[in-house]
GUKOLDO-391347 format. One record per residue (C-alpha): x, y, z. Coordinates in Angstrom, 3 decimals, padded with zeros to 6 digits. Last residue first. Example, Ala and Ser with C-alpha at 12.3 -4.5 7.8 and 13.67 -1.06 7.14 Angstrom:
BEGIN
> X;Y;Z
> 013.670;-001.060;007.140 $
> 012.300;-004.500;007.800 $
! end
This chain:
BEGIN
> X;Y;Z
> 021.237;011.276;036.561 $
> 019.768;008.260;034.637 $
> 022.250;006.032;035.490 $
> 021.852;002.110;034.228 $
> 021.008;-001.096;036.023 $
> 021.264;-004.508;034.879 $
> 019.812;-007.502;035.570 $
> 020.152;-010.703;033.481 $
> 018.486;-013.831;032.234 $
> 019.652;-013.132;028.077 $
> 023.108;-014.399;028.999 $
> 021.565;-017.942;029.983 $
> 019.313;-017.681;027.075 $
> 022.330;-017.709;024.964 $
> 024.464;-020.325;026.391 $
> 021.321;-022.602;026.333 $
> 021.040;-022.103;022.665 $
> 017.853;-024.537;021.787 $
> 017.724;-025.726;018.144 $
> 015.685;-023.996;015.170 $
> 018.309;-024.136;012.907 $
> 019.306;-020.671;013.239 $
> 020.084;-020.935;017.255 $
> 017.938;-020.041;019.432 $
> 017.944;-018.232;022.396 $
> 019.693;-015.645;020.544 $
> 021.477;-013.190;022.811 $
> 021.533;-009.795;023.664 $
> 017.747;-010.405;024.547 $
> 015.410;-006.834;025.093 $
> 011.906;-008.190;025.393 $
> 012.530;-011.331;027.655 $
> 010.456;-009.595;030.474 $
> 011.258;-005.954;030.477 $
> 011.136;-005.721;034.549 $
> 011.875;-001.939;035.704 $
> 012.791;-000.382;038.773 $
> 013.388;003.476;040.392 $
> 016.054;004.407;042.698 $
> 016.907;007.795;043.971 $
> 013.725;008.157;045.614 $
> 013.727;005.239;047.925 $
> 016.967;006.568;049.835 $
> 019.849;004.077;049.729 $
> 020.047;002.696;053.775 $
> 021.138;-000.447;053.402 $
> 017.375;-001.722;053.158 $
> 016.613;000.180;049.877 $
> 019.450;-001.268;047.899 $
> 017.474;-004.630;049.693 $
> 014.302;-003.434;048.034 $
> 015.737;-002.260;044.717 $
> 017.074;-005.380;044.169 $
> 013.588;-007.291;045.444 $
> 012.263;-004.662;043.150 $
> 013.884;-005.667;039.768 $
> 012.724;-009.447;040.753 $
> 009.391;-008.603;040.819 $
> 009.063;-006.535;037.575 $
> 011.000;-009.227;036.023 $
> 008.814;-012.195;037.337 $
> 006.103;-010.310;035.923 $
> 007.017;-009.601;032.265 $
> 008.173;-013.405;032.048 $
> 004.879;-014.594;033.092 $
> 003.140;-011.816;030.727 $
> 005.091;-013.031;028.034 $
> 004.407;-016.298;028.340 $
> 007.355;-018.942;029.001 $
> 011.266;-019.817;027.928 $
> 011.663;-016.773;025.783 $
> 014.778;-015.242;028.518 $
> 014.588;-013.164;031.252 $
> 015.524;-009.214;032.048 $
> 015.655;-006.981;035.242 $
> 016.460;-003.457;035.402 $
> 017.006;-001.286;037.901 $
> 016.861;002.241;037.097 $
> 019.566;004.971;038.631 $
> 019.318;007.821;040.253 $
> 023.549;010.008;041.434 $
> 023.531;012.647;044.111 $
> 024.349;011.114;046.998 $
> 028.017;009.128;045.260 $
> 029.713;007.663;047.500 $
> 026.790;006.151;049.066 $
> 025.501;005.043;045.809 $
> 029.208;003.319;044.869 $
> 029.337;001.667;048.004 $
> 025.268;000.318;047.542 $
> 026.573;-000.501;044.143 $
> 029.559;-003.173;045.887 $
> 026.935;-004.293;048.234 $
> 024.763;-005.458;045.272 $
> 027.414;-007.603;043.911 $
> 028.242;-008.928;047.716 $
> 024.351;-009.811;048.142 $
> 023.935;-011.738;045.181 $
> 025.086;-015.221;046.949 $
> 022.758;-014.840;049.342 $
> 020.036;-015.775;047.056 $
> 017.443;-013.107;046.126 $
> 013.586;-013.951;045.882 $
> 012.192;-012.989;042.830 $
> 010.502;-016.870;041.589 $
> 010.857;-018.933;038.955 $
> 014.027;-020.793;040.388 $
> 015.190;-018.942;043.120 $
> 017.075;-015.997;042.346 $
> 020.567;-015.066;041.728 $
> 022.544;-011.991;040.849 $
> 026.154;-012.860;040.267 $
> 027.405;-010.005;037.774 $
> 024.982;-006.895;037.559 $
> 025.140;-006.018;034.449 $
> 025.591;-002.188;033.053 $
> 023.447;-000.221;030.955 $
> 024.427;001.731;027.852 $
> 025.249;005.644;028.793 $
> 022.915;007.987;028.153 $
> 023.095;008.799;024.710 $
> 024.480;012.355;024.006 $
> 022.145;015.517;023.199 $
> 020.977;015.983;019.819 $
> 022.179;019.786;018.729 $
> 019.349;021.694;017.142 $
> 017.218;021.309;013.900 $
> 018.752;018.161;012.761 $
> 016.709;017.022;009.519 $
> 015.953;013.129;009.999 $
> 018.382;010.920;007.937 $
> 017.114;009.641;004.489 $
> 015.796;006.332;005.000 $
> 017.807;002.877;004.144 $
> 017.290;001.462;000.724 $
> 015.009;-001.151;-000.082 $
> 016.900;-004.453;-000.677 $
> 015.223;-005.875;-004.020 $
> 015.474;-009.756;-004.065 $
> 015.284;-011.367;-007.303 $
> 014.329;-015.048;-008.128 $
> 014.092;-016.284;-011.669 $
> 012.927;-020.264;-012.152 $
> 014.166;-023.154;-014.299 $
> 011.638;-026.334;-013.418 $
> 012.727;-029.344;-011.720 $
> 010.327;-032.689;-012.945 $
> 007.247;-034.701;-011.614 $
> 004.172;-032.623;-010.050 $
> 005.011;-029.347;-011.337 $
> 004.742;-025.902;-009.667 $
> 007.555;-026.117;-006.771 $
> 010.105;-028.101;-008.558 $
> 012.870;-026.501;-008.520 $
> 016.210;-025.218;-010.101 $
> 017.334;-021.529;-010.106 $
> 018.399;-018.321;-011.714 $
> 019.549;-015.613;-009.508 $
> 019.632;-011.673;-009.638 $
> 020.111;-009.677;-006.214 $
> 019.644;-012.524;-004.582 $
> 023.699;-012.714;-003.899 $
> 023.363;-009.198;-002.159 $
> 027.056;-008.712;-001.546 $
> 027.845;-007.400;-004.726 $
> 027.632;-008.299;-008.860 $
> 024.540;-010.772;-008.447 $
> 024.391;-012.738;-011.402 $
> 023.293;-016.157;-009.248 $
> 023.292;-019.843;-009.842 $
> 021.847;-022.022;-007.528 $
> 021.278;-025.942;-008.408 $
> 018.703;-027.465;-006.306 $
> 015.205;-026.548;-004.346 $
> 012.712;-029.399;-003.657 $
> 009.292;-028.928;-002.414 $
> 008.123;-027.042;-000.011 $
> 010.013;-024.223;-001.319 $
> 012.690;-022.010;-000.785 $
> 013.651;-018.760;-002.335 $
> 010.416;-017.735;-001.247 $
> 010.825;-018.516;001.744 $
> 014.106;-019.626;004.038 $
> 017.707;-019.132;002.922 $
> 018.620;-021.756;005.258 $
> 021.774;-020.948;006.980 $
> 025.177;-023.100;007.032 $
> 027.322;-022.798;009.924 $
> 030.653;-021.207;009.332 $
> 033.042;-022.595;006.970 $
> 036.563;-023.559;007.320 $
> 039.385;-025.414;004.762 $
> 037.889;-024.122;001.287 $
> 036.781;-020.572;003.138 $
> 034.546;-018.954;004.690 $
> 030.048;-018.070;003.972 $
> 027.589;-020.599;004.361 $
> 024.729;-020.510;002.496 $
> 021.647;-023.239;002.322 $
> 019.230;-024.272;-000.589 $
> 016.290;-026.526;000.904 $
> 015.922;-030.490;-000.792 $
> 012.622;-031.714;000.546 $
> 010.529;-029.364;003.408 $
> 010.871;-025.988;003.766 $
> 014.248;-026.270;006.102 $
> 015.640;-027.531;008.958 $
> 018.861;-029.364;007.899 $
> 019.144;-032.495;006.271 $
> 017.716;-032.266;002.857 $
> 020.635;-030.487;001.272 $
> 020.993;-027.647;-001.599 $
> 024.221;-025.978;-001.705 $
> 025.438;-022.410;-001.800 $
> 029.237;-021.432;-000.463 $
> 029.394;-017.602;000.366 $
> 032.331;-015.070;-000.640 $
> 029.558;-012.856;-001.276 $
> 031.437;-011.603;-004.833 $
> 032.907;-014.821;-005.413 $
> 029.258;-017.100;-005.165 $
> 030.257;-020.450;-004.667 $
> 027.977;-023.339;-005.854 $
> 027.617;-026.732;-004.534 $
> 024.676;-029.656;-006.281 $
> 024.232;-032.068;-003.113 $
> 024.515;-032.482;-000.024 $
> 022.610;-035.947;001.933 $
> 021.537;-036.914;005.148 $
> 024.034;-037.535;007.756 $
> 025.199;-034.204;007.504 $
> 027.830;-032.210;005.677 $
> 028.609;-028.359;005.777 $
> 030.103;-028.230;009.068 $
> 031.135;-031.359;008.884 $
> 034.023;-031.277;006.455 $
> 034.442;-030.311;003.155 $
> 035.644;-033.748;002.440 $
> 038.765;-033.801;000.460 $
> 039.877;-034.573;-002.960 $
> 043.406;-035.038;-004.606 $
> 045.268;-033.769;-007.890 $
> 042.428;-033.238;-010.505 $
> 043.450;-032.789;-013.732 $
> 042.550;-028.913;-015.060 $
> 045.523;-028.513;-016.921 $
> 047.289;-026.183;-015.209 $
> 046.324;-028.711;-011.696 $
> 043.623;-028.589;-010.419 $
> 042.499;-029.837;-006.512 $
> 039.780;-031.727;-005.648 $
> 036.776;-030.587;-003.238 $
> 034.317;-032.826;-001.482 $
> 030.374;-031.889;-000.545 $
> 028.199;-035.088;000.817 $
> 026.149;-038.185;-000.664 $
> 024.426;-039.869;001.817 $
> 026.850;-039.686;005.109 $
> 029.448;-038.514;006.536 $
> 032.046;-038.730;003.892 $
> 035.526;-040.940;004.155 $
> 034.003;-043.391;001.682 $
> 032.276;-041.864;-001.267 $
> 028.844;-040.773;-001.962 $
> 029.716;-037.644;-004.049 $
> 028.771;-034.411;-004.399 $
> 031.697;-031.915;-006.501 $
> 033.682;-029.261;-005.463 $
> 037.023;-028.540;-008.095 $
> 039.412;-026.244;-007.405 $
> 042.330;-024.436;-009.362 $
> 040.042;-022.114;-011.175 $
> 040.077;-019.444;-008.685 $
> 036.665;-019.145;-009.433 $
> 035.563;-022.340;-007.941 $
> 034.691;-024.972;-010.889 $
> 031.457;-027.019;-009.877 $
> 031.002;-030.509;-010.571 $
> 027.571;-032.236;-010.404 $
> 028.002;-035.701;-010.059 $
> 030.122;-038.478;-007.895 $
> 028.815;-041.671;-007.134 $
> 030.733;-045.034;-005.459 $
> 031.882;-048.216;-006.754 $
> 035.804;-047.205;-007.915 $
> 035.914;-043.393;-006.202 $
> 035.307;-041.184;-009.545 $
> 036.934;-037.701;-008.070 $
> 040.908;-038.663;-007.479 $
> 039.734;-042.108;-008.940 $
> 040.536;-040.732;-012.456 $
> 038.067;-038.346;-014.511 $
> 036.505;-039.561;-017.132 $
> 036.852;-038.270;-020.785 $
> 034.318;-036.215;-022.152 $
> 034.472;-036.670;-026.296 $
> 036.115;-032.957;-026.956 $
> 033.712;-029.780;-026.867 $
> 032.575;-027.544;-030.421 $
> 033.175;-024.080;-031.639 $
> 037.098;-024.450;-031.865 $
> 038.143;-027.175;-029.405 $
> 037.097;-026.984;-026.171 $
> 037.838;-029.497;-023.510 $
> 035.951;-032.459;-021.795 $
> 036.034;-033.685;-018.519 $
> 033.921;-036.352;-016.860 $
> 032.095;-037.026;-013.589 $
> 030.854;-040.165;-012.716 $
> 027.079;-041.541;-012.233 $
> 024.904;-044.864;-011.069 $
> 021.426;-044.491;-010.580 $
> 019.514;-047.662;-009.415 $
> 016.054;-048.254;-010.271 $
> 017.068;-051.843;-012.230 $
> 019.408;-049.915;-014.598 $
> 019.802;-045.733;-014.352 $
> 022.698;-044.672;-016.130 $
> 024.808;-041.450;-015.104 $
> 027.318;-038.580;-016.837 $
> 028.010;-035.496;-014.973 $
> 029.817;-033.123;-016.552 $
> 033.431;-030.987;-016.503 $
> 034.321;-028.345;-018.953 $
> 037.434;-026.774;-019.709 $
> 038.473;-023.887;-022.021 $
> 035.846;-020.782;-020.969 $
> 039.194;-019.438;-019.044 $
> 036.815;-019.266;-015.761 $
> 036.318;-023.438;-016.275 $
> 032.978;-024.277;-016.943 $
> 030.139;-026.095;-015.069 $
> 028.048;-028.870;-016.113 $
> 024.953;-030.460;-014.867 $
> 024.389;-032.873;-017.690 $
> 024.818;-036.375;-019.337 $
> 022.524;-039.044;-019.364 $
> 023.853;-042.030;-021.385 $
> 022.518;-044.841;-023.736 $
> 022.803;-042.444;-026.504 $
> 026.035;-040.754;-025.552 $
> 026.268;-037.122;-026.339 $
> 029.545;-035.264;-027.752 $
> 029.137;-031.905;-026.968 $
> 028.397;-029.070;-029.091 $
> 025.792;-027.220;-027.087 $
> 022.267;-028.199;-027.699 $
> 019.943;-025.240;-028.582 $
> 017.403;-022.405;-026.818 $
> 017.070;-019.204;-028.626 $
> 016.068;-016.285;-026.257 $
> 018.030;-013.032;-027.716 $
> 020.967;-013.640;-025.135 $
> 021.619;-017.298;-026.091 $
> 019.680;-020.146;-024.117 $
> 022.782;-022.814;-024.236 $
> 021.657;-027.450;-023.975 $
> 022.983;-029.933;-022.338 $
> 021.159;-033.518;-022.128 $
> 019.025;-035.658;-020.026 $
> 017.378;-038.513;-021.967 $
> 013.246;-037.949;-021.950 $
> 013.214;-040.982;-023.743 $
> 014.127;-039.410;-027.461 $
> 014.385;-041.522;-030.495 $
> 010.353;-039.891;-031.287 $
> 011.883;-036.543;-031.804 $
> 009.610;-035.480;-034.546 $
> 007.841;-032.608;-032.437 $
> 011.713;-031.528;-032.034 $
> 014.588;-031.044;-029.953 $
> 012.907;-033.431;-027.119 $
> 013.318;-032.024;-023.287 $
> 014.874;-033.782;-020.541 $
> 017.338;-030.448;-019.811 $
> 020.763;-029.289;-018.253 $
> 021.342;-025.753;-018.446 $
> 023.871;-023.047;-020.336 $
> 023.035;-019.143;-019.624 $
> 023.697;-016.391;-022.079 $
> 024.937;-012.856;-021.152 $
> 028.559;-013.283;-022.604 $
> 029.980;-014.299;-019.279 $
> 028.208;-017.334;-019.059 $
> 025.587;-018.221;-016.321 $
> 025.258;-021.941;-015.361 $
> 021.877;-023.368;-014.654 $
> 021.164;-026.859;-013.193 $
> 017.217;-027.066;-014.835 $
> 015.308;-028.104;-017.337 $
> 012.709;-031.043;-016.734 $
> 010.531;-032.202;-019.495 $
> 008.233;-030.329;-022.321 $
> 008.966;-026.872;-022.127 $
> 010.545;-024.825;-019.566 $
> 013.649;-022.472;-021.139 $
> 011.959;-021.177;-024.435 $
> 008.019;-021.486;-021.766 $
> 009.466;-018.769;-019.879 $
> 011.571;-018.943;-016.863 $
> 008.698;-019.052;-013.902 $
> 009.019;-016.056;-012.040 $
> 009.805;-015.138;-008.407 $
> 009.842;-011.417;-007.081 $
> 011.035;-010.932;-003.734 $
> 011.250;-007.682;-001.396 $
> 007.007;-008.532;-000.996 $
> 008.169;-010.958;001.647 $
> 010.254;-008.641;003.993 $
> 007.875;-009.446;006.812 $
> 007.818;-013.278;007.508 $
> 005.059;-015.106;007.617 $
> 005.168;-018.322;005.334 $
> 008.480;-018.430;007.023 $
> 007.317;-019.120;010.751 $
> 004.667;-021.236;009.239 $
> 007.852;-023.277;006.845 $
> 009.884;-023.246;010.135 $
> 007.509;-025.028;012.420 $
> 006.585;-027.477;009.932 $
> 010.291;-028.334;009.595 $
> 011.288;-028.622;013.127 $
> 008.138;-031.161;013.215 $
> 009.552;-032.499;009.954 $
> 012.664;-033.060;011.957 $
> 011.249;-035.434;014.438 $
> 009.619;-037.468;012.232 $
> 012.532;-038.123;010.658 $
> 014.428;-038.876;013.549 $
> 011.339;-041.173;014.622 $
> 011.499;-042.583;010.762 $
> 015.238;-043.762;011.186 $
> 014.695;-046.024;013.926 $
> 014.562;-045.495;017.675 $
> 011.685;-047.310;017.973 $
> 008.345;-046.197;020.502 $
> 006.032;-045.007;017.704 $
> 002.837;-043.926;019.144 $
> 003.347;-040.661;020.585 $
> 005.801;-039.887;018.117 $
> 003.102;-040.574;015.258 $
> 000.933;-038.215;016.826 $
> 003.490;-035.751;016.689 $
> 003.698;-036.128;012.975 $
> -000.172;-035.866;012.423 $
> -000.223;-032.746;014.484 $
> 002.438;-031.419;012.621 $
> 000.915;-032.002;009.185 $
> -002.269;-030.518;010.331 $
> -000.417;-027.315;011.008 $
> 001.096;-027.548;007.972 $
> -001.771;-028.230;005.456 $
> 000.505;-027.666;002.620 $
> -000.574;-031.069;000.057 $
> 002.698;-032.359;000.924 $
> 002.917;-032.004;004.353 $
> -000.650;-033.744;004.648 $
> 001.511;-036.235;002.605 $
> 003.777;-036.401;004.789 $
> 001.210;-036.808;008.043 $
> -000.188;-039.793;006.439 $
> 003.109;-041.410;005.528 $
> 004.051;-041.262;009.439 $
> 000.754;-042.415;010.971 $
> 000.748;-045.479;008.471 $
> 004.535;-046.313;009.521 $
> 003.388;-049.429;012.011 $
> 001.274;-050.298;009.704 $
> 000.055;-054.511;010.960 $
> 001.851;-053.760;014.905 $
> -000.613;-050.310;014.441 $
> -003.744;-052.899;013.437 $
> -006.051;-050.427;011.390 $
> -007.884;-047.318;012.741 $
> -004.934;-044.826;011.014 $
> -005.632;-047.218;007.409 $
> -008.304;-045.159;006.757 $
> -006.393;-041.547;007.396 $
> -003.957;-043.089;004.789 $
> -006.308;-043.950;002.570 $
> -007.889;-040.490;002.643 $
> -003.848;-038.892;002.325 $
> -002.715;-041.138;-001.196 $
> -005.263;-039.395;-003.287 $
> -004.353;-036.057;-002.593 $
> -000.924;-037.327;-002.077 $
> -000.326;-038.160;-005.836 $
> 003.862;-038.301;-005.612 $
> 003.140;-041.471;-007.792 $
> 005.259;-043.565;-004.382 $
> 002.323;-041.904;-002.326 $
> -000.474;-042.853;-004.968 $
> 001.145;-046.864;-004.566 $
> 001.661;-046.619;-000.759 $
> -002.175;-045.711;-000.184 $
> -003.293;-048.458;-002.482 $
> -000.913;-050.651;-000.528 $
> -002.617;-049.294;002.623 $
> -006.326;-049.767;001.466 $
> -005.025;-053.570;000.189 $
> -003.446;-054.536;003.346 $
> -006.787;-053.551;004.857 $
> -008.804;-055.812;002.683 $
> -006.113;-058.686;002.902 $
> -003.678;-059.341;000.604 $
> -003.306;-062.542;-001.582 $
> -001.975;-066.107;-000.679 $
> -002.339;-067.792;-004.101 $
> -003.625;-071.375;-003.833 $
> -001.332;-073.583;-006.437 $
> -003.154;-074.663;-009.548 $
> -004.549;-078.729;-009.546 $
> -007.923;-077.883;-009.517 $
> -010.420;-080.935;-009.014 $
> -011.509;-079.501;-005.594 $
> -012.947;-076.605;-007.137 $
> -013.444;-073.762;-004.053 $
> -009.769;-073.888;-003.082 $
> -008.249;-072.195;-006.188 $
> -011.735;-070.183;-007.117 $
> -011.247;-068.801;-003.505 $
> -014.451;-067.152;-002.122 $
> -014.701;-066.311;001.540 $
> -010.828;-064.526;001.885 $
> -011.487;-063.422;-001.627 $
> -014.630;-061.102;-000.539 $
> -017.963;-062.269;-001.610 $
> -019.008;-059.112;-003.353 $
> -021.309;-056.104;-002.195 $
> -018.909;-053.921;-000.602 $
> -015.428;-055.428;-002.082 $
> -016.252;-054.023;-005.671 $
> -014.797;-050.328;-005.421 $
> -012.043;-052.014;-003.143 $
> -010.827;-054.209;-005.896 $
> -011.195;-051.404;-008.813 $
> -008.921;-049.281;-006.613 $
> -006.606;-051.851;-005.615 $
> -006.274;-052.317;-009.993 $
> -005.953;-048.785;-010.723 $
> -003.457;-048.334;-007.687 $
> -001.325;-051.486;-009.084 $
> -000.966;-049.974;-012.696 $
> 000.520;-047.028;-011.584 $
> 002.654;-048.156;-008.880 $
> 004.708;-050.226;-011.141 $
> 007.457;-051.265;-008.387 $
> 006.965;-054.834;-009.387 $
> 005.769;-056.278;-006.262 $
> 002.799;-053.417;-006.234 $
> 001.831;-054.993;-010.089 $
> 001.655;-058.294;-008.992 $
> -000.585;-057.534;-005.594 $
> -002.773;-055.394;-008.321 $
> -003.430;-057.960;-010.550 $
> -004.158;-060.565;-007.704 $
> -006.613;-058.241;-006.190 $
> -008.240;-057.293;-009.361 $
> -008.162;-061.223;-009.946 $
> -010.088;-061.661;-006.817 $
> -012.946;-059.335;-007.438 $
> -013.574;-060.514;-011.105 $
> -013.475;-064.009;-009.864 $
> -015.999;-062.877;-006.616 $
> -018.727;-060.773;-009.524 $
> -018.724;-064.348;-010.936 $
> -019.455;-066.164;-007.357 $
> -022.154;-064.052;-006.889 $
> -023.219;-064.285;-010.032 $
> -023.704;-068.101;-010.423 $
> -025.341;-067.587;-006.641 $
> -027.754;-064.800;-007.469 $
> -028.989;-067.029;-010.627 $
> -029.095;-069.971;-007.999 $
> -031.249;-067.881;-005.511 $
> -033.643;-067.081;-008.052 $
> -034.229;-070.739;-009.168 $
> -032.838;-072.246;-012.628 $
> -035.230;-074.329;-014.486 $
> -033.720;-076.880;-017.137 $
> -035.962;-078.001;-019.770 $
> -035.937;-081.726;-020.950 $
> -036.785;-082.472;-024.233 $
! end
């Protein structure tokens, strides 16, 4: 009998080449799982790929597919090592996992930048994501510096740098502790999303909701339906017809209580596809929604999340429709008596962007319009924004900033505020403490009222008069030296000195924020005394005239404007001197 000896560096060999199979078909599992969108099962399989890559012939060495010459199977072109760290990266990013999606991403920084050309700008989101701002920023100007297109992710770097900045400036604002903000209770937030509230006149509050209506629900797929939180905390589903293949949710209610409009969608192949319907009340229980005509349902495009103005005779909605500005923006149809819709219209571009508006609500007492958007500066995601006017004008729409904002996203407002102060009372949707689904959340904000007057104890003596500006006073750029051209405005005060001997006054000089605040205090000062100088020069005596600089300390402009953009018109009223009489 023959025996069969096997040397040491055959053993190694046999597994060598073993440990490489098991290597390669992680790879190949998890290259079929990224092409199918299942992110979940590709980042276990990149992750058990580049846990064995140290010590294993690596796939690009090893091929069991070229290695036997006798195998007739095709050779399967798989990733590369570093395509592999930045798919693995991708897949945790697409889970909304960026604590595990940011250290690939940092790896994949020292890789090819023609290979990832957009590993820079998924690195600094999800530094975003996990709140280190001023990291975040960093990262995203990096990426500018590096990324030389014109494309869509250079604008969108761009405005997460605007965004950054905002969330710091917000994370330290002054009026914080005016806000409470409260999870709804575990009735309201249970297993699944719940959000899109609508308050009802009685006290109770209808919402939209994934949850199951029972332990023993096991027919339910997280399928989004419409369900009333009564006054003593009892959640159940309205009586509305429900489809079963059908999502159907964020309603709103006629003012009569007698017409109700939905959204119903589908979601096939990762596509999301939704109308708005009608339905009317009959008794205790709601008609079989019927769907609204191509007035609001444009043939092949969206339209969701109908909201009733109080009038009753209007209808805003989102939709993606033709005419809009992009993504999905803010229409409004016409009623007629019976609640049809008669027309729609854009709400114009005031309150639409290129990105996309979504979820409206109009506040009567306020008079202001709320939406949620992601194309504004903002906290980051979908930010709510106001905008007080009317159906046919609106001013420009202001974020509402932290805490009613998050740095996540923010939609469907829905306040009980009786006066002006819409945060009075508000219920809202978000998603700011779970990791997949909007929440139902209570935000109050407590305006403290103003002091009691001081006691008067003798007769307060008039203000001196407000200051008045000097029209056509130049300088040269950054520096105090008068132009010629500011001589005849000075001439006309050295009349009015001359005429009048008795009369001090201050000379004031302001700038605008553009540079330090000792710079700006400076140039100020110096430019306050070249005035006083030449007053000085046509024969005004020296102690009649004193001169101040206040830097850019006292704007009557903004030099920004509330977006965070530049206001040239306002910084150029903010560089100014003035003087005023002081006796």
């Amino acid at each position: 009998m023959k025996k069969i000896f096997l040397t040491a560096a055959g053993v190694m060999l046999m597994m060598a080449m073993a440990h490489a199979q098991f290597t390669y078909d992680y790879l190949k599992a998890a290259d079929h799982y990224y092409k199918k969108a299942d992110y979940n099962s590709a980042a276990q399989y990149y992750e058990k790929y580049l846990a064995s890559r140290k010590t294993i012939i690596r796939p690009a060495v090893y091929n069991p597919y070229t290695a036997n010459t006798l195998s007739k199977k095709p050779v399967v072109v798989l990733s590369s090592e570093q395509q592999a760290i930045y798919y693995l990266a991708e897949s945790y990013r697409q889970l909304h996992n960026y604590v595990k999606a940011a250290p690939y991403y940092e790896e994949a920084l020292e890789f090819d930048k023609t290979q990832f050309p957009l590993a820079g700008f998924h690195y600094a989101t999800a530094l975003r994501a996990l709140e280190k701002y001023e990291a975040a920023e960093k990262a995203f100007d990096y990426f500018l510096s590096i990324h030389e297109t014109n494309d869509e992710y250079k604008a969108a770097a761009e405005r997460e740098v605007r965004n950054l900045r905002f969330i710091q400036e917000q994370l330290g604002r002054k009026d914080l502790s005016q806000f409470s903000v409260h999870k709804a209770p575990a009735g309201l937030n249970t297993t699944g999303a719940s959000y899109a509230p609508v308050l009802l006149n009685d006290g109770s509050m209808v919402f939209t909701s994934t949850r199951p209506d029972s332990a023993n629900d096991k027919n339910h797929v997280h399928l989004n339906r419409v369900y009333q939180a009564g006054i003593a905390g009892s959640v159940t589903r309205i009586p509305l017809p429900q489809p079963k293949d059908e999502h159907q949710g964020a309603i709103s209610i006629t003012p009569d209580g007698n017409t109700l409009f939905l959204t119903r969608w589908k979601i096939a192949d990762g596509k999301k596809t939704s109308a708005i319907y009608r339905s009317k009340k009959s008794g205790n229980t709601w008609s079989e929604p019927v769907l609204l005509d191509e007035q609001v349902n444009a043939a092949g495009f969206n339209a969701q999340q109908p909201f009733v103005m109080p009038d009753g005779q209007h209808l805003l909605y989102a939709s993606d429709r033709k005419g809009g500005y992009g993504g999905f923006d803010l229409w409004c149809a016409d009623l007629d008596a019976d609640g049809k819709p008669m027309n729609s219209r854009n709400l114009g571009s005031v309150v639409n962007t290129t990105s996309n508006e979504q979820a409206p609500y109009y506040h009567g007492p306020s008079g202001e319009l709320v939406f949620s958007t992601d194309g504004g500066t903002g906290m980051g995601g979908y930010d709510f924004f106001y905008s007080k006017g009317s159906l046919d004008s609106w001013e420009t729409p202001v974020n509402f900033g932290y805490p009613v904002n998050s740095v996540k996203d923010d939609i469907y407002f829905a306040s009980k505020g009786k006066d002006a102060n819409i945060l009075a009372d508000v219920w809202l949707g978000s998603d700011r403490a779970a990791d997949c689904c909007l929440e139902l959340f209570a935000l109050a904000k407590t305006i403290p009222p103003p002091p009691p007057p001081p006691e008067v104890v003798k007769v307060t003596p008039p203000p001196p008069p407000p200051p008045i500006v000097l029209d056509n006073v130049y300088y040269d750029f950054n520096m105090a030296t008068l132009k010629p051209e500011s001589f005849p405005s000075l001439d006309v005060l050295v009349e009015m000195l001359q005429k009048k001997p008795e009369m001090r006054i201050e000379i004031m000089a302001h700038t605008d924020s553009k540079g330090s605040d000792k710079l700006n205090e400076r140039l100020s000062e110096a430019r306050a005394k070249s005035c006083v100088d030449y007053l000085i020069s046509k024969g005004i005596d020296a102690g009649r005239l004193q001169y101040k600089g206040y830097g850019a300390t006292r704007p009557i402009a903004p030099n920004v404007l509330p977006d965070g953009s530049d206001n040239p018109e306002g910084r150029q009223k903010n560089r100014r001197t003035e003087f005023r009489v002081l006796e």
